[in-house]
C-alpha positions in Angstrom: 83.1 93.1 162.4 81.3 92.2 165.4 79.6 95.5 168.0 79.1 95.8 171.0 75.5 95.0 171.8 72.7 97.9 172.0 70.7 97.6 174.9 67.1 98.9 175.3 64.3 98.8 177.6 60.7 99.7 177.0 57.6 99.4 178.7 55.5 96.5 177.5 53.1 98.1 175.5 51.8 97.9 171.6 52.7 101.7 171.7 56.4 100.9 171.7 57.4 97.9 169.9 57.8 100.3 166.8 61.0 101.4 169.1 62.7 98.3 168.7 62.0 98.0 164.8 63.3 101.7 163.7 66.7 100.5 165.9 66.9 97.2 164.0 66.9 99.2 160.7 68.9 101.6 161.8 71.9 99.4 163.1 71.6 96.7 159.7 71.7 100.0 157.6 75.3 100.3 158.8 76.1 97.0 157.8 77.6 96.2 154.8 77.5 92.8 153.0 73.8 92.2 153.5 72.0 89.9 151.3 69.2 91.7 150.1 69.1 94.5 152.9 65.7 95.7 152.6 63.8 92.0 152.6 66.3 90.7 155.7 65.7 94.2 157.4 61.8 93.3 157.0 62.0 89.7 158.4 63.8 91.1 161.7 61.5 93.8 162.1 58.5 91.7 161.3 59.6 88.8 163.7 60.8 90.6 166.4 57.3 92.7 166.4 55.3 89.6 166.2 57.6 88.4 169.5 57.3 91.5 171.5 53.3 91.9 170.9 53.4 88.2 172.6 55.1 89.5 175.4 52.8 92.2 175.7 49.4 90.2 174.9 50.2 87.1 176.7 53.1 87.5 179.4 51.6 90.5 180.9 47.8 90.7 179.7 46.7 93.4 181.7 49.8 93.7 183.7 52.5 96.4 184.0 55.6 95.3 183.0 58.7 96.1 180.8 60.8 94.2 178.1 64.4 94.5 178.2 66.0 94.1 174.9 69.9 93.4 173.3 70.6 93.6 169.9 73.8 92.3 168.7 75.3 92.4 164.9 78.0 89.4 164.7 80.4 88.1 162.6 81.8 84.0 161.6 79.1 83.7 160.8 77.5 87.6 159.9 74.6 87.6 161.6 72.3 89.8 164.2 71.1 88.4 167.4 68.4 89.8 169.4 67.8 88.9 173.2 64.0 89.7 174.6 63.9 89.3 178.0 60.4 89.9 180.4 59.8 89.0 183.6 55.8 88.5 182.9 54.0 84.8 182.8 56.0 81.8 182.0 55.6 80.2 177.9 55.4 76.8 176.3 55.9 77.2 172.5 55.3 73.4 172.1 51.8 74.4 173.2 51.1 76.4 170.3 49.9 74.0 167.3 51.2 74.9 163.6 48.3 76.8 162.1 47.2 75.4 159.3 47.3 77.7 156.2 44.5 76.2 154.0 42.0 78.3 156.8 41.7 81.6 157.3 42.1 82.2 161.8 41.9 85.7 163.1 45.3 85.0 165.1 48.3 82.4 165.9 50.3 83.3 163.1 52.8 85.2 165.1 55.1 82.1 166.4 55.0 80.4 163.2 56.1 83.3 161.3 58.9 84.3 163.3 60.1 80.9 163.0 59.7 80.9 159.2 61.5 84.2 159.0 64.5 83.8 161.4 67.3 81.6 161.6 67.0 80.5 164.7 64.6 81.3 167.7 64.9 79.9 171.8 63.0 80.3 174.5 63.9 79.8 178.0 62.8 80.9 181.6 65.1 81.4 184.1 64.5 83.0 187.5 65.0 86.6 186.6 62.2 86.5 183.7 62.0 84.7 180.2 64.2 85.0 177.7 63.7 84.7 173.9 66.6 84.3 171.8 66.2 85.2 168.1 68.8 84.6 165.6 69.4 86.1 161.8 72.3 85.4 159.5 72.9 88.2 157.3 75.2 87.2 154.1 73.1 84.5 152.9 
């Protein structure tokens, strides 16, 4: 069964992304039919925080600013889409070269990781901010 979509806004802060993550668990822990609930609760959680602390490190810096986030569980197929949108700097994730894993780097691993834990995962700008688009099927 599909929902409507849950809707959130928070300011763009480290403080806060823990917001989005107890809402992700807390909307999958209604769903039946999960694969292995716990482990694809994790990868949400853990992709969508290493998304939002971009936004916050990178598309604001310094700056004020807020992210504006939909969450979505969907069916044909079962799967939860989440929306990030923020109207801070602009992003190329072509820019950001595949860390290698053979050496030990203090940071970069947050791109990659999401990537390796979701589905799928778009990025766009449009003129009312940048929007990323990540996508994870839930009965497989």
């Amino acid at each position: 069964m599909s929902y409507a979509p849950v809707e959130l806004s928070i300011p763009a802060e480290h403080r806060y992304l823990n917001i989005i993550a107890a809402c992700i668990g807390d909307l999958l822990a209604r769903e039946e039919g999960l694969v292995e609930p716990a482990i694809t609760t994790y990868n949400i959680q853990l992709a969508v925080q290493e998304i939002s602390a971009n936004i916050v490190d990178h598309a604001y810096g310094a700056a004020s600013g807020r992210i504006a986030i939909t969450m979505q569980v969907l069916c044909q197929p079962h799967r939860m889409v989440i929306q990030l949108l923020d109207t801070g700097v602009a992003f190329n994730p072509a820019s950001v070269a595949t860390p290698d894993l053979d050496e030990i780097h203090e940071g970069g691993y947050g791109l990659f990781l999401a990537r390796s834990l979701l589905d799928d995962l778009s990025y766009n700008t449009r003129p009312d901010g940048n929007i990323w688009r990540l996508t994870k099927r839930l009965d497989v």
